[in-house]
C-alpha positions as CSV (number, residue, x, y, z in Angstrom):
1,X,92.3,81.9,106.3
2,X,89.9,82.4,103.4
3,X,86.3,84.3,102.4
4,X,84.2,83.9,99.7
5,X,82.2,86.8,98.9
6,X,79.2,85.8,96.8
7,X,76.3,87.8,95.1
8,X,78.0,90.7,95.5
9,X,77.6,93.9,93.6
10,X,80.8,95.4,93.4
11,X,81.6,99.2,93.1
12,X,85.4,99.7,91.7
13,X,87.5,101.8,89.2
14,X,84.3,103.6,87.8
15,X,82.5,100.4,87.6
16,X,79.3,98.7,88.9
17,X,79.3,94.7,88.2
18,X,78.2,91.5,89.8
19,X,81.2,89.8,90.8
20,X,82.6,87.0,93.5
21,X,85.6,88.0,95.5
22,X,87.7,85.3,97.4
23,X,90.4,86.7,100.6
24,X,93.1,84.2,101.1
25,X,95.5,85.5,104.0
26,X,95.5,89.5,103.7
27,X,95.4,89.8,100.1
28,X,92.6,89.7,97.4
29,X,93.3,86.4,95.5
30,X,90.3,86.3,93.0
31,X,87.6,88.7,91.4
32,X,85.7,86.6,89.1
33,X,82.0,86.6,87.7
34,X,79.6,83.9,89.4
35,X,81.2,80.0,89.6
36,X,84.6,80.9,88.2
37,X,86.3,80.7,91.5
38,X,87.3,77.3,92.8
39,X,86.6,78.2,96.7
40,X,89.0,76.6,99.3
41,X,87.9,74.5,101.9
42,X,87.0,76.0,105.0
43,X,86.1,78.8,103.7
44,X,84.6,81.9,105.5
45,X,81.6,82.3,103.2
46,X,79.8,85.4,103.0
47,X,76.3,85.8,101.2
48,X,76.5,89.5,100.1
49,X,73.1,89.5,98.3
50,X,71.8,93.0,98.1
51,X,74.9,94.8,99.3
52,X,77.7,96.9,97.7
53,X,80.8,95.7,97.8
54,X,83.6,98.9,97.9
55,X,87.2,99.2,98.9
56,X,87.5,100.2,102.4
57,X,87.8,104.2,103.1
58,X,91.2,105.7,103.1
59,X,90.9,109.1,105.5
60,X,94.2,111.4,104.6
61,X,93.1,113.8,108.0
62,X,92.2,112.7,111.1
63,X,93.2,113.8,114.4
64,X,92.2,110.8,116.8
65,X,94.2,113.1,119.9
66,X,96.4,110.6,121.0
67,X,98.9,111.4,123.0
68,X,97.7,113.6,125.4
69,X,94.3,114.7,124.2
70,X,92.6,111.6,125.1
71,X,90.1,113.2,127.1
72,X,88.4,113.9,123.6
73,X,89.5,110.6,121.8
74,X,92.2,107.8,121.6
75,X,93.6,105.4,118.4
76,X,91.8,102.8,119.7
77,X,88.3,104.3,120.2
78,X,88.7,106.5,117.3
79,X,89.4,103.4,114.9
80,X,86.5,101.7,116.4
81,X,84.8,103.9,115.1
82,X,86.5,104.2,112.0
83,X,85.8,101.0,111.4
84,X,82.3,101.2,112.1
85,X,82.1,103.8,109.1
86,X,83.8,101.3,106.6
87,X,87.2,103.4,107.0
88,X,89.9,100.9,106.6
89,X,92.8,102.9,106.7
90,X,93.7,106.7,108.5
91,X,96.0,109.4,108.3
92,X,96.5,111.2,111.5
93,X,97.8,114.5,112.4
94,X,100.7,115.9,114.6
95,X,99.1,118.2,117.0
96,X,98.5,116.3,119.6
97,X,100.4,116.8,123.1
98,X,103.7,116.8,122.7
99,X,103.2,117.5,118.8
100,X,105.0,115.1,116.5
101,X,107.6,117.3,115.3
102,X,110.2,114.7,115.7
103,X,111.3,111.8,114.5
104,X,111.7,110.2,117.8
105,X,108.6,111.5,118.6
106,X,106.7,110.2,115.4
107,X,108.2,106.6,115.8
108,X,106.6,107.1,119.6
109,X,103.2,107.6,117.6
110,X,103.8,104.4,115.4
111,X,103.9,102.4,118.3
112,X,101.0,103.5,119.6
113,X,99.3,102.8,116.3
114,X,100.8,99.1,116.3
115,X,99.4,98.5,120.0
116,X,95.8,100.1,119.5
117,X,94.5,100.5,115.8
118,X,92.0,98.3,114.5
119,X,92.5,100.0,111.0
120,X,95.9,100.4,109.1
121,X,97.5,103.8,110.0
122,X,100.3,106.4,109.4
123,X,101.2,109.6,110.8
124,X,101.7,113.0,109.5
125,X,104.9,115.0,111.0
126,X,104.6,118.0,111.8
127,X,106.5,121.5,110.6
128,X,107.4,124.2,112.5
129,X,109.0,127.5,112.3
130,X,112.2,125.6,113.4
131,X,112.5,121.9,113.0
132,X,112.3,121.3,108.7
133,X,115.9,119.7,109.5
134,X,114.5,117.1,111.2
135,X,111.4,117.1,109.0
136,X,113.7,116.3,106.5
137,X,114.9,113.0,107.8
138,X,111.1,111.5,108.0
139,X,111.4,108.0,106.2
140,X,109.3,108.7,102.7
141,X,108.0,105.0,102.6
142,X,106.9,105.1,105.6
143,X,105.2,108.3,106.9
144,X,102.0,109.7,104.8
145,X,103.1,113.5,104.4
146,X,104.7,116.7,106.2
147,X,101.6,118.3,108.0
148,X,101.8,122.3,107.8
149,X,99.6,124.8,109.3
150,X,99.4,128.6,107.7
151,X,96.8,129.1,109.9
152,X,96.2,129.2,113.6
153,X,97.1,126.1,115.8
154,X,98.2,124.7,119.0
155,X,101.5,125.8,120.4
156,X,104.5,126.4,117.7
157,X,102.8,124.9,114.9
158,X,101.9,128.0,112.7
159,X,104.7,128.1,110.5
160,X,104.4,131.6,109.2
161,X,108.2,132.2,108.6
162,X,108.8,133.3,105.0
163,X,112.7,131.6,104.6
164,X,111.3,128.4,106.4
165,X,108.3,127.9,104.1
166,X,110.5,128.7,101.1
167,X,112.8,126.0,102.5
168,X,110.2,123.7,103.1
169,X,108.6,123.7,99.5
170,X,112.1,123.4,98.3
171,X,113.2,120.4,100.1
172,X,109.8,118.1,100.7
173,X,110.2,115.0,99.1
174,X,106.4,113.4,100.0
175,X,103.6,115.5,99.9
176,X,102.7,118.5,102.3
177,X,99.5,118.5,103.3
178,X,98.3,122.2,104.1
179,X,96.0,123.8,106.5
180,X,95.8,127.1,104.3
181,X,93.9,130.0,106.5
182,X,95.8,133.6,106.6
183,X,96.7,134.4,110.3
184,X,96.7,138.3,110.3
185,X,92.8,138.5,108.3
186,X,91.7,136.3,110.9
187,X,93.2,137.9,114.2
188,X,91.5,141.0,112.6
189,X,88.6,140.2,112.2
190,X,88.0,138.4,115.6
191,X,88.9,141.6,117.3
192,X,86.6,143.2,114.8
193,X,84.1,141.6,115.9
194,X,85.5,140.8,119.8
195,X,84.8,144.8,119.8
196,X,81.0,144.4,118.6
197,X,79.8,141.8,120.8
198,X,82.4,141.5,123.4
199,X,82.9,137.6,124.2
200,X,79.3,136.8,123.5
201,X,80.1,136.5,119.3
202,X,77.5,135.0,117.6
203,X,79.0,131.8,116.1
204,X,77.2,132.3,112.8
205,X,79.7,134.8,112.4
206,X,82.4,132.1,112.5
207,X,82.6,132.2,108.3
208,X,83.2,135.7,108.5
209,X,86.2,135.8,111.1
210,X,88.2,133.3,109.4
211,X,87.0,134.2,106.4
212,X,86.5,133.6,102.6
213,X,89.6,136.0,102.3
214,X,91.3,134.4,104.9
215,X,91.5,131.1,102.7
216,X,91.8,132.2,99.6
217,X,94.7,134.4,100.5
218,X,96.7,131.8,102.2
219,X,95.7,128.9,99.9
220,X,96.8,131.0,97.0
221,X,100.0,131.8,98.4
222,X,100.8,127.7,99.2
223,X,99.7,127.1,95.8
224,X,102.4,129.9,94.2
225,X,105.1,128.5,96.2
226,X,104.5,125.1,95.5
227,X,103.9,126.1,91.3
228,X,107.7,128.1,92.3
229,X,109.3,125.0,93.6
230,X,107.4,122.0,91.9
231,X,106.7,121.0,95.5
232,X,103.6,118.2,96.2
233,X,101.3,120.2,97.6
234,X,98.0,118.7,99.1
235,X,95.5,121.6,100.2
236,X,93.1,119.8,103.0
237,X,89.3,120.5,103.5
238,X,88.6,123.5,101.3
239,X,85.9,125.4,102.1
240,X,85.4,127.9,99.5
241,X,83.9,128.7,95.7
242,X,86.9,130.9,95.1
243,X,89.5,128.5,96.0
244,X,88.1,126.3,93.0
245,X,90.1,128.6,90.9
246,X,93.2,127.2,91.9
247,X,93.1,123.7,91.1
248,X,92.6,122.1,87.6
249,X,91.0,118.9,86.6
250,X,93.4,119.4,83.3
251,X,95.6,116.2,84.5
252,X,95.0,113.1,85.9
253,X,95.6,112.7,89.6
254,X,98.5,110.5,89.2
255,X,100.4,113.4,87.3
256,X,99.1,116.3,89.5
257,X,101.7,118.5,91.7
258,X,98.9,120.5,93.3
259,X,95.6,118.9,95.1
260,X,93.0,119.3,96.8
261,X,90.5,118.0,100.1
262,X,87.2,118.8,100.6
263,X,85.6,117.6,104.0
264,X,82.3,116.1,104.6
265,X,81.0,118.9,106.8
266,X,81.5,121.7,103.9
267,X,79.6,119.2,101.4
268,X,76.7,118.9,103.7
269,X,76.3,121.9,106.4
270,X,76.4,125.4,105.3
271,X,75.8,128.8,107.3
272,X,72.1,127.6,108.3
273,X,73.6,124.9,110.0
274,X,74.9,127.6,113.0
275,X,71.2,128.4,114.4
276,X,70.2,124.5,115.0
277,X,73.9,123.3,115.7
278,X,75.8,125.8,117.0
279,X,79.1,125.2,118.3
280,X,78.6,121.9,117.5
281,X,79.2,122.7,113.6
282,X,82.2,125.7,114.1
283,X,85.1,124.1,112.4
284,X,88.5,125.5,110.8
285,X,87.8,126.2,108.5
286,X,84.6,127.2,108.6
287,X,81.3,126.2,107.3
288,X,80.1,128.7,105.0
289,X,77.3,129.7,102.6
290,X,75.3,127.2,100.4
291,X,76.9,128.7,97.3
292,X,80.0,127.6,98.9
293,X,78.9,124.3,99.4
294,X,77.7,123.4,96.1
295,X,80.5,124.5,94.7
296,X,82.5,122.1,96.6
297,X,80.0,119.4,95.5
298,X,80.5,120.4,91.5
299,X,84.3,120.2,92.2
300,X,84.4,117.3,93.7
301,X,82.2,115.4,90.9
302,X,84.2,117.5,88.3
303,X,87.9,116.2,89.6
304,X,88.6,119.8,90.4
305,X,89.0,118.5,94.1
306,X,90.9,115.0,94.3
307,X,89.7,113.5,97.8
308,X,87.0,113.7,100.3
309,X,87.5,113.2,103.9
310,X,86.7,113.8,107.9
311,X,89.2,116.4,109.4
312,X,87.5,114.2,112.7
313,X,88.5,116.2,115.2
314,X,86.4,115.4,118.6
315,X,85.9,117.3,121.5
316,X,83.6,116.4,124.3
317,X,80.2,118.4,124.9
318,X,81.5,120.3,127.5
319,X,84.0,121.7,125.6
320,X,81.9,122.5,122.7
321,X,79.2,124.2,124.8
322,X,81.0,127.6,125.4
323,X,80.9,130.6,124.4
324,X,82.4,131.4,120.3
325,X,86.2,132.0,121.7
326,X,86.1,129.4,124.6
327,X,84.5,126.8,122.2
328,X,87.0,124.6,120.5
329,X,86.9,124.0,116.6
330,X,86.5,120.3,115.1
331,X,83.8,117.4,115.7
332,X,83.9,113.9,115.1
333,X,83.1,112.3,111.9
334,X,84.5,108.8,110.6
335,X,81.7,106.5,112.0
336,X,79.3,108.4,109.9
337,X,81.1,109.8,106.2
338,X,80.7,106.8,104.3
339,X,77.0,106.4,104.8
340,X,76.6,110.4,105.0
341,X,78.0,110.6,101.5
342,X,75.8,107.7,100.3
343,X,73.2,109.7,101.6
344,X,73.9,112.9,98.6
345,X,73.6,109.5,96.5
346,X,70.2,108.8,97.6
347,X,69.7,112.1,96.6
348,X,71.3,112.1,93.8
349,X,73.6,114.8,93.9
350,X,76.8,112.4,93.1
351,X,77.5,109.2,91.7
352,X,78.1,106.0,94.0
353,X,81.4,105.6,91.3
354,X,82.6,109.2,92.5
355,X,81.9,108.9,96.0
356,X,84.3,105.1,95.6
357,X,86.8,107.2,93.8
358,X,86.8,110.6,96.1
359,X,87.5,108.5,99.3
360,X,89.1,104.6,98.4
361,X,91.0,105.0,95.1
362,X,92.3,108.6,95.4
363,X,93.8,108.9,98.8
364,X,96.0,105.6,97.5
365,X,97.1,107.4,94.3
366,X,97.9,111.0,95.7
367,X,99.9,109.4,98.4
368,X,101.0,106.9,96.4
369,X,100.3,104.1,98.8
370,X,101.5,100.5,98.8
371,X,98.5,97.6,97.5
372,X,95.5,99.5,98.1
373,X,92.6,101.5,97.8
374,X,91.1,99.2,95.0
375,X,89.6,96.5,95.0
376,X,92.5,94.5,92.6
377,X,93.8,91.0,92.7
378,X,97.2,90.7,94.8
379,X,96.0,94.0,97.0
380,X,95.7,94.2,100.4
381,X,92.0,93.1,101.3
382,X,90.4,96.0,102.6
383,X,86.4,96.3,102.1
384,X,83.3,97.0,103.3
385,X,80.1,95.5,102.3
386,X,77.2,98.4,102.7
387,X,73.5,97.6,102.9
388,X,72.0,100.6,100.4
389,X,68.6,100.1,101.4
390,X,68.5,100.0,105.2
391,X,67.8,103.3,107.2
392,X,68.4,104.1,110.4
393,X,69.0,107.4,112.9
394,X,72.3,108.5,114.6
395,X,71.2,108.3,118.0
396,X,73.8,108.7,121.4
397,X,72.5,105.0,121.8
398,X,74.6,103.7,118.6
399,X,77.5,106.7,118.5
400,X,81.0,105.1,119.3
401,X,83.1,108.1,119.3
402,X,84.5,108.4,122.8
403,X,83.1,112.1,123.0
404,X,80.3,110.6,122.7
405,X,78.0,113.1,120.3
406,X,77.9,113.6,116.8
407,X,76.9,116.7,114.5
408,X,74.7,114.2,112.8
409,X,72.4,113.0,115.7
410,X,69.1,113.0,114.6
411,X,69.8,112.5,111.1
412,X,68.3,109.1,109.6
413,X,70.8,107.8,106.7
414,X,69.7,105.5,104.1
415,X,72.5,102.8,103.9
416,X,74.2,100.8,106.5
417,X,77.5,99.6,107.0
418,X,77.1,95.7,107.3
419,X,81.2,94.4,107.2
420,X,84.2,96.0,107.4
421,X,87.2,93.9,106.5
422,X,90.9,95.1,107.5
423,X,93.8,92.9,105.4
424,X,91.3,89.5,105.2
425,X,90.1,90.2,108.8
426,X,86.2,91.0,109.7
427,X,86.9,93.7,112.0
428,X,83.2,95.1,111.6
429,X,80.3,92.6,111.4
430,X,77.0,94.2,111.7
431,X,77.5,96.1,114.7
432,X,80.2,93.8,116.7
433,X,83.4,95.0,116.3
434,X,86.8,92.8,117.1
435,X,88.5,94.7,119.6
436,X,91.5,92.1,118.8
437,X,92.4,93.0,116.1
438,X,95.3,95.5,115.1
439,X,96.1,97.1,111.7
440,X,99.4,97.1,109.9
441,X,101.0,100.4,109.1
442,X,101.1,101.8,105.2
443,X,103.7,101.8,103.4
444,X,104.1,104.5,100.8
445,X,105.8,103.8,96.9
446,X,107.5,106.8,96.5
């Protein structure tokens, strides 16, 4: 199967350009300026006048709860609505239920991928305070990273064992991907203020119970043991100013040994967000002041911070609609990133270049994946085609996260997603989606 892209404006490696793109089979076969490509016959042939022509979104941190949280989400909703968002390609996490600390158990999650993704996938596995043996044997071509909480989490999955992080940081061989918040600052705090208000906490004081020094502290110490034992360390959704300090744009990412994530809810809420939203904005980490935020921003423009992405995490509403404690942390996201990030484009705030980099070129070089992430002859042929100059409102009407809601109801975005294309397939095509179709997993060059 073939498709011509004509007229297109392409965004790609720093660049804006008009360019024609041809698709033959799953790969990119041709980039060439107008009438230099001989089109084959029978050619899907797409008119892309207008529109932006990107890679497809790479997300390194999703949590799409299957198995066993699909209550809140499943691969195959999730990815719909990945899709939707011009995501081409996930990364999910291991705590779901049972938690993918296994191998047995991760190859259990591959399947599932195989059978129910309509975007490429891999899966993180999980470390605990007792399984880096079996961390250990994880296939390095073939699963993203070694997920590791230093912060609170379901079940066993805070690893806060001294001798089994050292042993960790020694031994990893792919990256390990970090959720850096310090467990004793924040149990300290909550009953702190547990002891002011009782159960009824305000959750505007969610940034100050796991705190600015709760991150810093436990992102500083990842960082020291990673500079101790040259270990890959990926630090995900940052959420401080102070953290900054702990990351350099000095090399290129390609040659970088410590990284960094910032998510899309720290680059656009901040603490104001708490009295309209709620619950519906308490994340972990948390959301916190506007200084934060545009520090975040500056980072992320500066190559301070390497990748932006979801941490999409959903819950339904009548989970989120409890009290500070009761109320889980985490909302959903990938449907909506892309165009929510175009949006601080609109306004200026970042380039259209940065935002291609920050989320389709990056993610491919820190985890070093296999044909794609750009938009290059011979790569796999993952795109979207976006529509810069057609608004529209997040309604419950047009959400397709199976929870149903979205922090960003309400909010009209500037730019559309018109196609998503998965390895040559139209899996996205303004608003119908091929339920059909399944992605391929991604293979890692390491």
């Amino acid at each position: 199967m073939s498709v011509f892209i004509k007229n297109a404006t392409i965004v790609n490696e720093g660049l804006i350009f008009k360019a024609e793109l041809l698709i033959n089979d799953e790969y990119i076969s041709a980039i060439r300026p107008a009438g230099e490509i001989i089109i084959p016959e029978n050619s899907q042939i797409i008119d892309a006048r207008g529109l932006l022509l990107m890679p497809g979104v790479i997300d390194d941190q999703v949590h799409f709860r299957e198995p066993g949280l699909t209550h809140k989400g499943d691969i195959f909703s999730e990815s719909r609505a990945a899709v939707a968002g011009g995501i081409t390609s996930f990364m999910d996490m291991p705590n779901t239920i049972p938690q993918t600390v296994s191998i047995a158990l991760l190859n259990e999650k591959f399947l599932l991928g195989s059978e129910n993704s309509l975007a490429n996938y891999s899966f993180y596995i999980g470390a605990t305070n007792t399984n880096i043996d079996e961390v250990m044997k994880a296939d390095t071509s073939g699963v993203c990273g070694i997920k590791l909480f230093m912060g609170s989490s379901t079940g066993n999955m805070l690893v806060d064992n001294e001798e089994t992080l050292r042993t960790l940081f020694a031994k990893a061989t792919m990256p390990v991907a970090c959720h850096c918040e310090a467990e004793p600052v924040i149990k300290r705090n909550s009953e702190l203020y547990r002891g002011k208000y009782g159960e009824d906490v305000p959750v505007k004081m969610h940034p100050l119970i796991r705190s600015r020094e709760a991150c810093f502290l436990s992102s500083s110490y990842a960082v020291n043991l990673a500079k101790e034992y040259d270990t890959r360390l990926h630090i995900l959704h940052l959420s401080t100013a102070d953290e900054m300090k702990l990351f350099s744009n000095e090399l290129p990412l390609s040659r970088k040994r410590i990284t960094g994530e910032v998510c899309v809810h720290h680059l656009w809420f901040d603490e104001s967000s708490y009295d309209e939203k709620g619950t519906l904005v308490k994340w972990n980490p948390a959301i916190k002041t506007r200084f934060d935020r545009e520090a975040l921003l500056n980072s992320t423009i500066n190559d301070v911070i390497d990748i932006v992405a979801t941490d999409h995490a959903p819950h339904t509403l009548e989970e989120k609609n409890n009290s500070y404690f009761k109320a889980p942390s985490g909302g959903p996201l990938v449907q909506h990133s892309l165009v929510a990030m175009l949006e601080l484009w609109h306004r200026k705030m970042i380039s259209i270049e940065k935002i291609v980099e920050k989320m389709c070129h990056n993610p491919a070089i820190l985890f070093n994946i296999k044909e794609r992430g750009f938009l290059r002859e011979g790569y796999k042929a993952d795109l979207c085609l976006v529509d810069p100059d057609n608004a529209w409102t997040v309604s419950r009407e047009n959400i397709l996260y199976k929870c149903g809601w979205s922090p960003f109801e309400g909010t009209t975005f500037r730019s559309m997603v018109v196609k998503t294309i998965v390895n040559g397939n139209i899996v996205y095509d303004n608003g119908v989606i091929d339920d059909n179709y399944r992605g391929q997993r991604l293979l890692f060059e390491r």
